[in-house]
C-alpha positions, 0 to 999 in steps of 0.5 A, a space after each residue: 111625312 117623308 115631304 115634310 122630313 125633306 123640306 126640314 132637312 133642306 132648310 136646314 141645309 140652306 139655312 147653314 149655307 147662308 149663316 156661313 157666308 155674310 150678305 151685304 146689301 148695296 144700293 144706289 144707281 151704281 150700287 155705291 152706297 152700303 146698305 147693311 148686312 142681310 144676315 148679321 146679328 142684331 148686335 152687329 153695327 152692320 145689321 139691317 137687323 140692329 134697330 139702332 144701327 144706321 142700316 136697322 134703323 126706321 129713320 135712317 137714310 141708310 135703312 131699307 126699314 125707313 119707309 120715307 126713304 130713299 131705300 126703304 120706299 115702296 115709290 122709290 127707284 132705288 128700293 127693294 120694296 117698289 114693285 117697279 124699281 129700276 135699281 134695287 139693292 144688289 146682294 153681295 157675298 163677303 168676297 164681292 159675288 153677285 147674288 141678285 137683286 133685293 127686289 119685289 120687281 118680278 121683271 128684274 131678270 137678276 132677282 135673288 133666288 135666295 130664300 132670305 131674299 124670298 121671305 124679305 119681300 114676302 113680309 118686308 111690311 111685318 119685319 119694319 114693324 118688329 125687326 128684332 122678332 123677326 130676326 129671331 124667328 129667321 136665324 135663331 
């Protein structure tokens, strides 16, 4: 009971920590191209998680939701969702710190270790079907 008391506590703990720093997502061979906030609200116009923003959006070229695209592709090298990827998308802090890389790439030496980044590409499959649900079981 105790281990489980513990893991409660802990995620809570980083839960708080993440929800108080923004996560921004870039892409691109020279992580120039802006690919939405990782922990923003679904309201926001920044949101991966706003299915009607540019970066929440299954049919946006800005979306790592767009399964066509070029950061939303389980075959592009500009993707986290492609295993092999060579230039995943970079997670950054609001005040520019590296966090490591968006990336199912378990060779990338710089893959985040931040638990959003762990349960993105865990389910990455499931949250491009209900992005908003999803939303909600992680941060409400």
């Amino acid at each position: 009971m105790s281990l489980k008391k513990s893991f409660i506590f802990l995620s809570l703990l980083l839960s708080s920590y993440f929800l108080a720093q923004t996560l921004h997502l870039y892409g691109g061979a020279d992580k120039d191209q802006y690919l939405g906030c990782l922990n923003c609200d679904t309201f926001d116009k920044n949101s991966v998680w706003n299915r009607y923003s540019d970066y929440g959006n299954v049919y946006s070229s800005k979306s790592i939701w767009n399964t066509y695209g070029n950061y939303g592709s389980q075959y592009s090298t500009y993707s986290p969702w492609n295993a092999y990827a060579s230039y995943p998308p970079a997670i950054v802090d609001q005040d520019g710190n590296f966090l490591g890389f968006l990336t199912l790439n378990t060779y990338t030496s710089e893959r985040s270790e931040l638990e959003l980044a762990f349960i993105l590409c865990k389910h990455h499959e499931d949250i491009k079907k209900d992005i908003s649900g999803w939303y909600d079981r992680l941060f409400r």
